[in-house]
N, C-alpha and C positions, 0 to 999 in steps of 0.2 A: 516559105513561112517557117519559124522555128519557135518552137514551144521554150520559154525562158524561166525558170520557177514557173512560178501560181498564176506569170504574165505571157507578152508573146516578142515577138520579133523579127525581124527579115532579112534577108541573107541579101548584097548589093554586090558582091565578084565570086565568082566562080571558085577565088583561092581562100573565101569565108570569114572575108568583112560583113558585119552585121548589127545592123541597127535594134537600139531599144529606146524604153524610155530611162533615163535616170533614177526616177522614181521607182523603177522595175528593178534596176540592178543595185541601188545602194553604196554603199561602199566597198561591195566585196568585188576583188581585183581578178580572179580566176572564177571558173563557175561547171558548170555540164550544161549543155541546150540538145533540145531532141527535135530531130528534125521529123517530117514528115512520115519517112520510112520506117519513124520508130527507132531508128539507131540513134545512140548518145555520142557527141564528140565533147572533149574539153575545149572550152571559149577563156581568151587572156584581153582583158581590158586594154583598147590601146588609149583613150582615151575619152573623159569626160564631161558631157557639158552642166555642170550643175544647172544653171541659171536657165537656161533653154530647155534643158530637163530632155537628154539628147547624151546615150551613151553609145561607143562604136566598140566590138570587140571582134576579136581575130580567132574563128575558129582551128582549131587544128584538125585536120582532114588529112595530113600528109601531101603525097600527087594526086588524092580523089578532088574531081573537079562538081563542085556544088553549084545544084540549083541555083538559080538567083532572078532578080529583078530589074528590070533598067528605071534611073529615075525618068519620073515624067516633067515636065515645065507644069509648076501650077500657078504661073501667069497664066497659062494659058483657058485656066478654068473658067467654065461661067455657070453661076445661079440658074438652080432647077437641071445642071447637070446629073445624070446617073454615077455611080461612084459606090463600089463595094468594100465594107472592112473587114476585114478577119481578124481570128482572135480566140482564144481562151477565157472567156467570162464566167466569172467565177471555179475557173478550175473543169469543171464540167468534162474535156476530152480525156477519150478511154480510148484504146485499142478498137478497133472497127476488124471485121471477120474475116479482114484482109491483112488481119496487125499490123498496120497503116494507121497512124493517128491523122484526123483529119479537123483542122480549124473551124470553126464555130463562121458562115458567113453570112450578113445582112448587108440588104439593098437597100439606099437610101439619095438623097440629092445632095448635091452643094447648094446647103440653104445660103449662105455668106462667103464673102473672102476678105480678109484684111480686117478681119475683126481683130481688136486689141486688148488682152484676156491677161493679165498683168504680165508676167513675164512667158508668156505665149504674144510676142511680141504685135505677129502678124498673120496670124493663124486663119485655118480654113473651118467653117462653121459649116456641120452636118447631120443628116437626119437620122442616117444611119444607123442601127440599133447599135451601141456603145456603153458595156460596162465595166466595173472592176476584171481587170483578167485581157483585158481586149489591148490595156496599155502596151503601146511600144508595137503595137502589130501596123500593118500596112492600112493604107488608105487607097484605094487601084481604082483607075478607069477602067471603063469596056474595054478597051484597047490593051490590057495587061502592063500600063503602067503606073510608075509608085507615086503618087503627089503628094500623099503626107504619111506622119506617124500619129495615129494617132495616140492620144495620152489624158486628156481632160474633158469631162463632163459636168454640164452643169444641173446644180442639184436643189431639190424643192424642200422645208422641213428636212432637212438634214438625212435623208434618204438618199441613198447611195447606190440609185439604180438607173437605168437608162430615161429619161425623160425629153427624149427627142432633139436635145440640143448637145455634141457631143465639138469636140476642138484636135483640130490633127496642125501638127508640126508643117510647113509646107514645104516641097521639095525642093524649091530653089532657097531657101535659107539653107539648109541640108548641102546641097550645092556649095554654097557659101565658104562652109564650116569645113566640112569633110579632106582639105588638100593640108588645112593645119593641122585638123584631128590625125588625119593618117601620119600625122610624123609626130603624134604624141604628146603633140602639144607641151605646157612649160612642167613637166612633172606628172603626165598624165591631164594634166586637165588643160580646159580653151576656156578665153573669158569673152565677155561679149564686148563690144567698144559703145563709145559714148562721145560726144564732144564736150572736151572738158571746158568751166568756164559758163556754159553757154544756158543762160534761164527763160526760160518761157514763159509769157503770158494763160494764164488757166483761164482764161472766158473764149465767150463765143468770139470768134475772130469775121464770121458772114463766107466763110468759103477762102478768105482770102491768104490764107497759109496762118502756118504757125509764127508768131507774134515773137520779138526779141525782145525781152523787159530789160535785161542787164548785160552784161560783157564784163569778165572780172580782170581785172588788170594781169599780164603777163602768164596767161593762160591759153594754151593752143585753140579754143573761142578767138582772141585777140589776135592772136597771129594768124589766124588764118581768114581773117579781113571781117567778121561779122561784127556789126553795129546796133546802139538799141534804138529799135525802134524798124529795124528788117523786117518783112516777114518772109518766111522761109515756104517756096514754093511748089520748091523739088528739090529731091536726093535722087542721083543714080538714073534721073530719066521717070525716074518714080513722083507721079504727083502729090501734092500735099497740103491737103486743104486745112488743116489745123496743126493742135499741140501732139493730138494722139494718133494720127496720122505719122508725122514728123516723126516720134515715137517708134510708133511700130515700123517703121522703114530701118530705121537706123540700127534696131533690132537684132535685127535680120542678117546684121554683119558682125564678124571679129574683131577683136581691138587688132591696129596695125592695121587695119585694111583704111587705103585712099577712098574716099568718094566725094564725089561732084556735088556740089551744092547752089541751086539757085536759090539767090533771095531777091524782093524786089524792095527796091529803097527809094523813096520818091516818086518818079516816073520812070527809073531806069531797071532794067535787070543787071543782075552783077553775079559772073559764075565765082564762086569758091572751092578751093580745093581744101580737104582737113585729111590727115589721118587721123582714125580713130584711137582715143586713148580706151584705159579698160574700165569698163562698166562698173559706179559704185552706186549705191541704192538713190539719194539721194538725188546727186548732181544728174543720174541716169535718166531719172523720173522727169527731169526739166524745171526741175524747184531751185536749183542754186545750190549754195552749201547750207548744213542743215544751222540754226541757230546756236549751238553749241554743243561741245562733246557729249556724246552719249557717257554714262558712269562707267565704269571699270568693271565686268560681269564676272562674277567668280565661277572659277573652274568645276564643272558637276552639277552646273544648276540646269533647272527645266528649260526648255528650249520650243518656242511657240514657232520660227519661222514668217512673224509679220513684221513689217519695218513699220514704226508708228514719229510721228511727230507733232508737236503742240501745231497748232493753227487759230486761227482769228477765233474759230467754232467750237475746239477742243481738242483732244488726243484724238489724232487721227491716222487710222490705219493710211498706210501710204503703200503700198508693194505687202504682195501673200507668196510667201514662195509654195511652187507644187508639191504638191501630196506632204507639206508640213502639216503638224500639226494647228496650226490654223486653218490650212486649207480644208483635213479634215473634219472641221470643226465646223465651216461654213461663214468662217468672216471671210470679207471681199475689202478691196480694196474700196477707198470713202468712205467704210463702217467711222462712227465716233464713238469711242469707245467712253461708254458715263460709268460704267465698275466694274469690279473685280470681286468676285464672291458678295456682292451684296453691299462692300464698301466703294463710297464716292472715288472716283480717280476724275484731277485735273491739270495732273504734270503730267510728261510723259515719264520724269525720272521718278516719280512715284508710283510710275506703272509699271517702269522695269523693276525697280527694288520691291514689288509685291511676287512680282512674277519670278525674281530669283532664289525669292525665301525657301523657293519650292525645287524640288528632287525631278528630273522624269520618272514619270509613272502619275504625277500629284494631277485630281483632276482641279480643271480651276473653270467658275462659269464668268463669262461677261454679261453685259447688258449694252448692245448697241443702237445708236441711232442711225437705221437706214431710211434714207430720204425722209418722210412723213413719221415711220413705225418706230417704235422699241423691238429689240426683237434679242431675245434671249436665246445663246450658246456655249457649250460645256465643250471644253477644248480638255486633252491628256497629254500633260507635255512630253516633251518626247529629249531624247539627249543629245546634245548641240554636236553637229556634226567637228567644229573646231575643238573638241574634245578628244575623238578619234583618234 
């Protein structure tokens, strides 16, 4: 375990590869982390996942060979499994009379698996007592292996405390990631893949996979044999009974990476093979391309972190990136957003152009429709990381 800031973290080779969350490290590129023992070493960012919310940095230890963890398969988990987190909540660890710092730990199950949590693609759902502080720490079996990081929790009235439902990274996307990330990926950072082209049906499909509504002409969709009116059955050996299934599979991987794809067309099955292109909000989500250019956001303005687009319904949040300031705010993705301080919104560009008039730091409230409710949120925007 490594104490990271005000977060936590885990140490995964002996020569002090070590996982966080995103949201934990920020953009700062070097750092200090305390390990167990109470000693400080410097950490050099090798690279990060924004999107996944999934950073790897490289401790310096010199020849001292560190603690570490082996990952675990968390295919292999199942509901009502036991499963321990560790973590720094709320800051809380001191020196113990051993001056040895020692992680904060809670028992808890695998309530879920393959929940789809927006950009927690495919994440593991648990009981486990999880709060601020606990990000970016370990998710461990009995057995002393790593199955997730965890990083998100879900939250009631905008209370930002543990409420039994808590979301870890899972090991085998970790898996995934980690052979690109170790070589630093394109400038430090890894991007997730998508198949570009390729639009989904948003309804009940009855179990029978995810739905193809479109194929855009001359798009790796097109060339890699997919039709409208497929539905998409399986990725990777991975079943998939819908759009958000489909989803959260594909997730789970890097752009450039090949994977298998059955769909069934008629009466026949048909494998596909695609490499994945890189993940854009949109096209990512399974909506297609968005109706038209977003406006031109000038440089210094407030920075919410929701992707929103007009729909048959309204301005609809569509993707919350983690630990944004939307997320902190507690819109979710489906929120419709009906205003902004009080005044009507019903474009989406007259929601950007309210929302850019504003500085970080500006608070700004909505008023959203979630399913049935109205439900009113005070978001503080925050500074757009492409400003940086």
């Amino acid at each position: 375990f490594v104490f990271f800031g005000g977060g936590s973290g885990v140490l995964i080779t002996e020569d002090g590869l070590c996982l966080t969350n995103h949201h934990v490290a920020g953009t700062q590129t070097t750092t200090k982390v305390t390990l167990h023992s109470g000693k400080q070493y410097p950490a050099k960012l090798v690279c990060t996942d924004a999107l996944g919310d999934l950073s790897l940095f490289k401790i310096d230890a010199g020849d001292e060979k560190l603690p570490f963890i082996l990952l675990g398969d968390s295919d292999k988990l199942e509901m009502g499994q036991y499963v321990v987190a560790c973590g720094n909540p709320f800051g809380i660890t001191q020196r113990d009379v051993d001056s040895k710092y020692y992680p904060t730990i809670t028992l808890g199950i695998i309530s879920a698996i393959h929940r789809n949590q927006q950009t927690y693609f495919d994440c593991i759902q648990t009981d486990a007592s999880v709060n601020p502080g606990n990000s970016g720490g370990p998710l461990v079996t009995l057995d002393g292996r790593l199955v997730g990081i965890n990083g998100r929790i879900a939250t009631r009235y905008m209370n930002r405390v543990n409420s039994g439902v808590g979301y870890a990274i899972p090991s085998n996307q970790i898996r995934n990631f980690l052979p690109p990330m170790k070589k630093g990926g394109e400038n430090g950072k890894i991007h997730h893949g998508m198949v570009a082209g390729l639009q989904l049906l948003d309804q009940n499909t009855q179990g029978q996979g995810a739905k193809v509504a479109a194929v855009r002409a001359g798009t790796t969709a097109e060339t890699a044999g997919f039709k409208k009116g497929d539905f998409i059955t399986a990725v990777n050996g991975y079943a998939v009974f819908n759009r958000e299934r489909y989803l959260g599979v594909i997730g789970t991987y890097p752009e450039g990476t090949e994977v298998s794809v059955r769909v069934k067309r008629d009466d026949e099955s048909v494998d596909l093979k695609v490499e994945l292109d890189r993940y854009n909000a949109m096209e990512g989500l399974g909506f297609g391309l968005p109706q038209r250019p977003a406006p031109v956001r000038p440089k210094g303005s407030g920075y919410l972190g929701a992707y929103v687009e007009e729909t048959k319904d309204g301005v609809k949040v569509m993707d919350v990136r983690p630990a944004s300031p939307a997320d902190e705010a507690g819109l979710q993705a489906g929120d419709l957003i009906l205003s902004i301080n009080d005044r009507k919104v019903t474009t989406r560009d007259e929601l950007l152009q309210r929302l850019w008039q504003r500085k970080p730091g500006a608070r700004v409230k909505f008023t959203v429709k979630r399913g049935a409710e109205e439900v009113t949120v005070e978001a503080i925007l925050g500074k757009n990381p492409d400003d940086e």
